[in-house]
TIRO-740279 format. One record per atom (N, C-alpha, C): x, y, z; residue in one letter. Coordinates in steps of 0.2 Angstrom, whole numbers, padded with zeros to 4 digits, always signed. Layout:
<gutis>
XYZA
...
</gutis>
This chain:
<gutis>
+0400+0408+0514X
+0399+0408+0521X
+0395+0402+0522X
+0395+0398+0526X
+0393+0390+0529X
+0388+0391+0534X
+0383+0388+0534X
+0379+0386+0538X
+0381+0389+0548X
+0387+0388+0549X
+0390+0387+0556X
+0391+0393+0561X
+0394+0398+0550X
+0396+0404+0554X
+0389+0409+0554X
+0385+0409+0549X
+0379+0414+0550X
+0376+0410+0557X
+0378+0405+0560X
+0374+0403+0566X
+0377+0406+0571X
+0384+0408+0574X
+0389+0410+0576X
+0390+0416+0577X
+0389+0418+0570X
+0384+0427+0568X
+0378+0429+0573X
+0375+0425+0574X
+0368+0427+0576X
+0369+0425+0584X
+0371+0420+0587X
+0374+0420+0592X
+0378+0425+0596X
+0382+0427+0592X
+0386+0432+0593X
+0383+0438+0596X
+0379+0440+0591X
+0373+0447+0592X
+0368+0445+0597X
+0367+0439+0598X
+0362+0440+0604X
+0366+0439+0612X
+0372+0437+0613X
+0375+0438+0616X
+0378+0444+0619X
+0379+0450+0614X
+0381+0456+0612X
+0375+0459+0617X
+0368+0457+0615X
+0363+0459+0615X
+0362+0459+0623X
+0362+0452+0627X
+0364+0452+0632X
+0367+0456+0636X
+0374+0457+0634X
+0376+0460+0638X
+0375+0466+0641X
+0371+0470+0636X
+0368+0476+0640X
+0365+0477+0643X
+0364+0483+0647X
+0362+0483+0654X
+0355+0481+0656X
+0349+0484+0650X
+0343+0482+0650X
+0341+0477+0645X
+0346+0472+0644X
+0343+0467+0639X
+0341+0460+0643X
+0340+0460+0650X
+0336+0455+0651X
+0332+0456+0653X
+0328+0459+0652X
+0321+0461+0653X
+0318+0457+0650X
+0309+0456+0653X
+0308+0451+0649X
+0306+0452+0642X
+0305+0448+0637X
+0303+0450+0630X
+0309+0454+0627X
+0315+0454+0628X
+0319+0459+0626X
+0326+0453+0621X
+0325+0448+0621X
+0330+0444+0617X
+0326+0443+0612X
+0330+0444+0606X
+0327+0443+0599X
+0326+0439+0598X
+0319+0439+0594X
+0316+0434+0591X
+0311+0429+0599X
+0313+0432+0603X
+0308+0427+0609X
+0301+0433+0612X
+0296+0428+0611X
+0289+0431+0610X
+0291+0436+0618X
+0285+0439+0618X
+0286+0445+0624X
+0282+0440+0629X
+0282+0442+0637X
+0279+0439+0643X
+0273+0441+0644X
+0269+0444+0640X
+0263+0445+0639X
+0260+0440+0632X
+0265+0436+0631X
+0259+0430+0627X
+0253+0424+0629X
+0250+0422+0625X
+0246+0416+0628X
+0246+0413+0631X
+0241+0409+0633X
+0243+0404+0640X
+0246+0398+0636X
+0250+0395+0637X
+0255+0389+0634X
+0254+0383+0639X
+0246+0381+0638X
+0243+0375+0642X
+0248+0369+0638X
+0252+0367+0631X
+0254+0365+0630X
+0260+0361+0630X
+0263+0366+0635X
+0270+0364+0639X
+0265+0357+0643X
+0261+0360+0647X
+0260+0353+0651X
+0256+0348+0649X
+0256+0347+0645X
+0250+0342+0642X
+0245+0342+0638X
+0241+0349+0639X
+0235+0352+0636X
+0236+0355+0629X
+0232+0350+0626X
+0233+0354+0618X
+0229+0358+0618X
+0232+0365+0618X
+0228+0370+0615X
+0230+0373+0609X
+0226+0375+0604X
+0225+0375+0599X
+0226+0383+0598X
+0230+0384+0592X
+0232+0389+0591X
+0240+0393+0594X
+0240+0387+0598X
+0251+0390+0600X
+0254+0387+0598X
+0261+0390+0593X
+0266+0388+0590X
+0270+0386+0595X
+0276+0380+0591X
+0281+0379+0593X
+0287+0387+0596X
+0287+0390+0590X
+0291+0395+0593X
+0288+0401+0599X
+0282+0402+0599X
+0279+0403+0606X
+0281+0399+0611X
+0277+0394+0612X
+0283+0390+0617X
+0288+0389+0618X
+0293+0391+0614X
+0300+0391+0615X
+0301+0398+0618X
+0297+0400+0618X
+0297+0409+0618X
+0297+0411+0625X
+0289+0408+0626X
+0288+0407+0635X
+0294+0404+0638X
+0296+0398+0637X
+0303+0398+0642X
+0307+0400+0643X
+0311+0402+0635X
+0314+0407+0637X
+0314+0414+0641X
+0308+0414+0638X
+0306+0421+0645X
+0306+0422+0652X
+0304+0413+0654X
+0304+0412+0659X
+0310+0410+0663X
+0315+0409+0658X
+0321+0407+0660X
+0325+0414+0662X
+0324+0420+0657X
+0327+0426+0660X
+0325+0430+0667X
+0317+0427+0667X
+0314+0430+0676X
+0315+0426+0678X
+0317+0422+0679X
+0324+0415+0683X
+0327+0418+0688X
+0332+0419+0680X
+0339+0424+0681X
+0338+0431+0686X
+0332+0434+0682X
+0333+0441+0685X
+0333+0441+0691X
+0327+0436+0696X
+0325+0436+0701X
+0330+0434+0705X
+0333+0430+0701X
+0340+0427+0706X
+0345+0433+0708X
+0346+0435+0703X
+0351+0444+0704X
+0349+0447+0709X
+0340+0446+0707X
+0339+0453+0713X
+0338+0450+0722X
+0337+0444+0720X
+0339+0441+0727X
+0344+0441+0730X
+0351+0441+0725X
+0358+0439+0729X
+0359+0449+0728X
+0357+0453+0726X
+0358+0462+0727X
+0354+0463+0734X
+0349+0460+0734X
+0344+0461+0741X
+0349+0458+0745X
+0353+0452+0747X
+0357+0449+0752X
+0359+0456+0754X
+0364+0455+0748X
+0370+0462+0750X
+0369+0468+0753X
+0363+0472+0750X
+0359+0480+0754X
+0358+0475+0762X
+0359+0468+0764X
+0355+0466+0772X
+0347+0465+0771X
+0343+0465+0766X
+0335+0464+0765X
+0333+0458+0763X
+0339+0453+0762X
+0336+0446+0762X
+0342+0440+0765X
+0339+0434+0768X
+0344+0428+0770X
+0345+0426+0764X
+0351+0421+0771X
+0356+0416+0765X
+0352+0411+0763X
+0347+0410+0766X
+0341+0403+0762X
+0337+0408+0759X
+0334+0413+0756X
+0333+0414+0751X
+0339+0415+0745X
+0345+0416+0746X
+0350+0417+0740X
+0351+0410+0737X
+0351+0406+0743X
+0353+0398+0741X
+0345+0396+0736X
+0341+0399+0738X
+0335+0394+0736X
+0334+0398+0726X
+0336+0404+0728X
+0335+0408+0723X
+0341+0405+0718X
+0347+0406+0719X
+0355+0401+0715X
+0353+0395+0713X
+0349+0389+0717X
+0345+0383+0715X
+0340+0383+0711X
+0338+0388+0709X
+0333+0390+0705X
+0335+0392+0697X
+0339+0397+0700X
+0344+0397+0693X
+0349+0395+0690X
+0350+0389+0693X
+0356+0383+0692X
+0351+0378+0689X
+0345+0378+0691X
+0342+0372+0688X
+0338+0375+0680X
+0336+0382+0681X
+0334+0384+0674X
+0339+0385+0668X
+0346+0387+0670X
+0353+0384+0665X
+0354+0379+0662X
+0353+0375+0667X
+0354+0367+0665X
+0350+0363+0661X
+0345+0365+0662X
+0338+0366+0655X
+0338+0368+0650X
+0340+0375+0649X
+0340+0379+0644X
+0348+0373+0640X
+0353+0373+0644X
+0358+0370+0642X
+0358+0361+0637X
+0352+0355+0641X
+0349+0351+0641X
+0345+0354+0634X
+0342+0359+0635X
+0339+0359+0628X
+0343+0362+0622X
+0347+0365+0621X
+0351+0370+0619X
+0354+0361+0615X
+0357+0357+0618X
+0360+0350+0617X
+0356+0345+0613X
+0350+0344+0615X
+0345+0342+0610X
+0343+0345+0603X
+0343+0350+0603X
+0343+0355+0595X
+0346+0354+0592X
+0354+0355+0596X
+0361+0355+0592X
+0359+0347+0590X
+0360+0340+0593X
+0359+0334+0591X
+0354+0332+0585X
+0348+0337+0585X
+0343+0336+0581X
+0344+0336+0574X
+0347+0344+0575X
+0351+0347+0569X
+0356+0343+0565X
+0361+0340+0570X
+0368+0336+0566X
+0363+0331+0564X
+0357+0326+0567X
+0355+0322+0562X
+0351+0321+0557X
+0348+0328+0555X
+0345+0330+0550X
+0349+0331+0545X
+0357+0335+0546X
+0363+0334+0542X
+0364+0328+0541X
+0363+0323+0544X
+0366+0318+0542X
+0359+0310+0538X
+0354+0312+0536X
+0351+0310+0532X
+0352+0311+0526X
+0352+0304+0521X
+0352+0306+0515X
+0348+0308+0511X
+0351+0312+0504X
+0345+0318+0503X
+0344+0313+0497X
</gutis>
């Protein structure tokens, strides 16, 4: 088995994982730290000492799912009549723009990846 498909593998089941009903809660995708982690001064500049890489990757992702969720329950609030078309627009912008990132990043890794394959050993 190649490198592509146990990635393909894993992809697969957190996809899987997704799609049930309470899998986007936050803290609920494998392997992504819970939304009760450390402050991640990090991200903006501030090195603080003692947060991993994969924390960090852990907070966005987390934060990309309360994104999303937020956005769902906005465009559900439209429909029930408890909220306008500029909050649904503003909430869709919001999470047009945290996809695009995740996806922007998601590109950079894959890129990083293929040129580590491609170094001589």
């Amino acid at each position: 088995m190649d490198l592509s498909s146990v990635a393909a593998g894993r992809l697969y089941d957190a996809a899987k994982t997704v799609s049930q009903p309470d899998a986007l809660a936050p803290g609920a995708l494998p392997g992504v730290a819970p939304a009760d982690a450390p402050d991640f001064g990090v991200l903006a500049g501030d090195q603080t000492e003692g947060v991993g890489f994969a924390d960090a990757v852990g907070a966005v992702a987390n934060d990309m799912v309360d994104t999303l969720m937020a956005g769902e329950q906005t465009a559900q609030d439209m429909m029930a009549g408890r909220a306008d078309a500029q909050a649904v627009v503003e909430a869709l912008a919001a999470t047009e723009m945290a996809l695009e990132m995740a996806v922007a990043v998601r590109d950079k890794v894959v890129a990083a990846y293929q040129e580590i394959l491609r170094m001589p050993v």
